[in-house]
C-alpha positions in Angstrom: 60.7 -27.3 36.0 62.8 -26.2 39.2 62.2 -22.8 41.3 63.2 -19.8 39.1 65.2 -17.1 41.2 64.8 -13.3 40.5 66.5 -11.9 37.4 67.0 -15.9 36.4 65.7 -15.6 32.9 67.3 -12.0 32.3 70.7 -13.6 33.5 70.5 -16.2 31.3 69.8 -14.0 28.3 72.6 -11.6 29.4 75.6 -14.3 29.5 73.7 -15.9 26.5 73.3 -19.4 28.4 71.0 -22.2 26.8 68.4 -23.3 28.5 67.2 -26.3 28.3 64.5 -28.7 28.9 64.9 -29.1 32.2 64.0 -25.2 32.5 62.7 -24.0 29.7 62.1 -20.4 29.0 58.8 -19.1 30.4 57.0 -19.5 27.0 58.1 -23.3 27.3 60.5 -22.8 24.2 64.0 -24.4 24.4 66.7 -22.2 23.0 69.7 -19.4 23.6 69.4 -15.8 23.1 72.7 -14.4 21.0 73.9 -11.0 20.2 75.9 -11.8 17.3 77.7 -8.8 16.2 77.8 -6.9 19.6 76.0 -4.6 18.6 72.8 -5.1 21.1 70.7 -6.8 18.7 69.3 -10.2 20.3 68.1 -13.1 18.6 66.6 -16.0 19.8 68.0 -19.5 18.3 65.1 -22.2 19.2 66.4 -26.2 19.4 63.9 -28.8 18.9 63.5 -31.7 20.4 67.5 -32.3 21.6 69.3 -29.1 21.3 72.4 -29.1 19.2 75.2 -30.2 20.6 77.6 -27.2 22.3 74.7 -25.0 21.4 76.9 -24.2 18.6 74.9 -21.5 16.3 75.1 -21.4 12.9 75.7 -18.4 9.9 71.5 -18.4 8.9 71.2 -17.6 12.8 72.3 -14.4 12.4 68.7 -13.8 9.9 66.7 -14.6 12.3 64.2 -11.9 13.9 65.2 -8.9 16.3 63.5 -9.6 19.6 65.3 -6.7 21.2 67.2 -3.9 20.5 68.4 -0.6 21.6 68.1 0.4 24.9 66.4 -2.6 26.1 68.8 -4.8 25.0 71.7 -2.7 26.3 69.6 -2.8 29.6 69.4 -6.4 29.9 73.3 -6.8 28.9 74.2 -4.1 31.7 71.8 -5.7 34.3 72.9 -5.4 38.0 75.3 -2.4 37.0 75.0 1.0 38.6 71.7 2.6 36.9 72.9 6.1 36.1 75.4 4.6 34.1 73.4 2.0 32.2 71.3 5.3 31.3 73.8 7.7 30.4 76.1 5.9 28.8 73.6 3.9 26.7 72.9 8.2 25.8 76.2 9.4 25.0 76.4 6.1 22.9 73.3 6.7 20.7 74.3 10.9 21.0 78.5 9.8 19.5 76.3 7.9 16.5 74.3 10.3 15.7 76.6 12.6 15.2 79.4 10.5 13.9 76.3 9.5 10.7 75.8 12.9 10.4 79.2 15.1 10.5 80.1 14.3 6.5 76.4 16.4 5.6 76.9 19.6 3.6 74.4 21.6 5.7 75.8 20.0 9.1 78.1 23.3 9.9 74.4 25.0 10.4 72.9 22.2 12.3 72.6 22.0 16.0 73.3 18.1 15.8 72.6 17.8 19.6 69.3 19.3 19.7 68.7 17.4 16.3 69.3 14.1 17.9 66.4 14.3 20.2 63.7 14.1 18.2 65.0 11.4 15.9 66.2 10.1 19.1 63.1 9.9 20.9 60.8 8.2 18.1 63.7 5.5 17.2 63.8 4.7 20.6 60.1 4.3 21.4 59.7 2.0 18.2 62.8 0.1 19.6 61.0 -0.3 22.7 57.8 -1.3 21.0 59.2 -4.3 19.1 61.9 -5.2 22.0 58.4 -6.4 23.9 58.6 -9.8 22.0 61.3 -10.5 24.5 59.0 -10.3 27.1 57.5 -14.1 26.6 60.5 -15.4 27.4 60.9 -14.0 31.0 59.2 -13.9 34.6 56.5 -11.1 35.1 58.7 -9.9 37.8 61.0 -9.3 35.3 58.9 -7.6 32.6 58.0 -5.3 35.5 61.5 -4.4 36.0 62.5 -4.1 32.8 58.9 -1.7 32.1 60.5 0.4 35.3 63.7 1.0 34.0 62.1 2.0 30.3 59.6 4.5 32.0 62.7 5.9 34.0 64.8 6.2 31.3 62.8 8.2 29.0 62.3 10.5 31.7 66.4 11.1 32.2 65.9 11.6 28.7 63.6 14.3 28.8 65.3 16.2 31.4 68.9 15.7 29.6 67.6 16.4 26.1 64.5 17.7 25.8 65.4 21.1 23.8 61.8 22.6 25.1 63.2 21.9 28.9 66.7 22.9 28.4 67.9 26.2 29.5 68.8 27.4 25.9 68.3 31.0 24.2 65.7 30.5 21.3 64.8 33.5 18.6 60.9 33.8 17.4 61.9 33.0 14.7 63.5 29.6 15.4 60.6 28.7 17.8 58.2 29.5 14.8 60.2 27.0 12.8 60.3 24.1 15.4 56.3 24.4 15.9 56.0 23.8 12.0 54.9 20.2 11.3 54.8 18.2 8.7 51.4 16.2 8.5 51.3 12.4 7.1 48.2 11.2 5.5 48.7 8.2 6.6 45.4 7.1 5.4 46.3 7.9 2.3 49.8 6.3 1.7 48.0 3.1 3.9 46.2 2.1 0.4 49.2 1.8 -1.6 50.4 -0.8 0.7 50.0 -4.4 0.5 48.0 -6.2 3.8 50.6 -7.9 5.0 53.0 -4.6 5.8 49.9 -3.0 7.5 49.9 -6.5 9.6 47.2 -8.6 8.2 47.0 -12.3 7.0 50.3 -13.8 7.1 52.0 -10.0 8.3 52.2 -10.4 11.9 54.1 -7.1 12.1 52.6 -4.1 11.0 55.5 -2.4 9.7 53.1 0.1 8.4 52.9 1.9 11.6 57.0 1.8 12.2 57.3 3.5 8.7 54.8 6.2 9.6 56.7 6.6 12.8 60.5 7.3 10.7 58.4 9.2 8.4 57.6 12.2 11.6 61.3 12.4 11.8 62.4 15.5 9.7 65.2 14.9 7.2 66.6 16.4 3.8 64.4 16.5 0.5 67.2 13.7 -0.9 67.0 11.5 1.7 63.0 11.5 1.7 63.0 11.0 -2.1 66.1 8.2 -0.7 63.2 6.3 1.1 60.7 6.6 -1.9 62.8 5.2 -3.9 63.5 2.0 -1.6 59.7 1.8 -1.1 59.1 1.8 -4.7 61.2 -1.1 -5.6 60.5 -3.2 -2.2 57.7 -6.0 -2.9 55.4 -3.6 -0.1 53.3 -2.0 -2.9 50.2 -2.9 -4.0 48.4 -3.3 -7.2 47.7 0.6 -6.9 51.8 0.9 -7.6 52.4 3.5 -10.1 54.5 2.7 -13.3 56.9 5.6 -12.7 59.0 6.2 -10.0 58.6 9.6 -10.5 54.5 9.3 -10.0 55.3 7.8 -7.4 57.7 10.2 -5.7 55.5 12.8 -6.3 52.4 11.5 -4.4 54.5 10.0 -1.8 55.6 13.7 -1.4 51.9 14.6 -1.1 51.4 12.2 1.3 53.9 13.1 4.1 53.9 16.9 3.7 57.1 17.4 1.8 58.5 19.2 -0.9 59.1 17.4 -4.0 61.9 17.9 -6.0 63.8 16.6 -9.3 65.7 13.4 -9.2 66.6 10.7 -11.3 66.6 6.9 -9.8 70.2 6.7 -10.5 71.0 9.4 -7.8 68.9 7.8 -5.2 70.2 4.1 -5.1 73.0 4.5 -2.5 71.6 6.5 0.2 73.8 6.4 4.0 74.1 3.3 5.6 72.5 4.7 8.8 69.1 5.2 6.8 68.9 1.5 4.9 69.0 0.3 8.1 67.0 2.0 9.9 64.6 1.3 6.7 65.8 -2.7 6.4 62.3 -3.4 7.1 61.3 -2.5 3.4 63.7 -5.7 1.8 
């Protein structure tokens, strides 16, 4: 294997080159890193033995895992731009989303969407950030550094730009009283209802346990909670301990994250936004 220059491996996953053999990623693996849809979601196609001629990559590619998204992967495709930029636009990006999901909600004339965005913002991002370190076997520890730098950094601009506690805004008693207001998971709880390998056991080597309890903190409407019941309940993630009913179900799951359960019938539930069955995709 030849000398590997700074930034080679991050260059090489940014201009989605293959690399080969000859220099083989540093986990030894032989492959190309693709971003299919544009949409800063990498994938990592491996090539055994003789890689495919052309590197050409085909339509079951674009199932394979997520090594890195959000802003680590819009990091590594901005690399060696101007850093204020790679941060705040990457920000007004995610900020424009947001808001673009949200502006068709009846109750959104009554919503402060920017000050909204932060805290579903902030625990997106950090579970983004989380599962974007699988890229981190493929590149230099030079590199990792970096790219750990830049994270660190980031969510600091962050907290200066958005934090609502930092910003210099007006906020009634009354409002404040309502922000401090949590909602508490018993995550111990809804754990036993879970099968092993979505807490990250046996053949599970994801615990997509703790990323659900993480979306869970977010607050959203009593629909779009039951919304995410409903998707747990006919995913294959339950256990034996499964209720028969959706609607037993609904109204432990209720019990379990602190919110109010109301009246729905399974019918109503089964299209809920595209924004959320992704962000949820992890329960098909």
């Amino acid at each position: 294997m030849g000398m590997i220059i700074n930034d080679w491996y991050i260059d090489n996953i940014k201009y989605s080159r293959l690399v080969c053999e000859e220099n083989c990623w540093a986990n030894g693996k032989v492959g190309v890193f693709k971003d299919f849809d544009n949409n800063y979601q990498l994938r990592f196609i491996e090539f055994q033995g003789k890689y495919r001629m052309g590197h050409a990559c085909s339509e079951a590619d674009r199932f394979l895992p997520v090594l890195a998204q959000g802003f680590v992967a819009w990091l590594i495709k901005k690399w060696g731009t101007d850093t204020f930029s790679i941060y705040s636009e990457y920000l007004q990006t995610q900020l424009k989303q947001y808001k673009t999901d949200h502006k068709t909600d009846p109750d959104v004339f009554k919503r402060d969407l920017d000050r909204e965005f932060y805290n579903h913002f902030k625990a997106q991002e950090e579970r983004w950030v989380k599962q974007s370190e699988a890229i981190f076997d493929f590149i230099s520890e030079t590199e990792v550094n970096k790219i750990k730098e830049y994270i660190c950094s980031y969510f600091d601009y962050v907290e200066d730009v958005c934090n609502p506690t930092k910003a210099a805004i007006n906020i009634s008693d009354e409002e404040q009283k309502g922000l401090q207001q949590k909602r508490k998971i018993d995550s111990d709880k809804l754990k036993e209802f879970f099968i092993p390998q979505f807490k990250g056991m046996g053949n599970g080597p994801i615990n997509h346990f703790e990323t659900l309890i993480s979306d869970l903190e977010i607050d959203r409407s009593a629909k779009e909670f039951a919304q995410i019941a409903f998707m747990i309940f006919e995913s294959d993630k339950l256990n034996n301990r499964k209720p028969r009913t959706f609607k037993k179900w609904y109204g432990l799951f209720c019990q379990f994250i602190g919110s109010e359960s109301k009246t729905y019938e399974p019918k109503d539930l089964r299209d809920p936004k595209p924004n959320l069955k992704k962000l949820f995709g992890y329960l098909y």
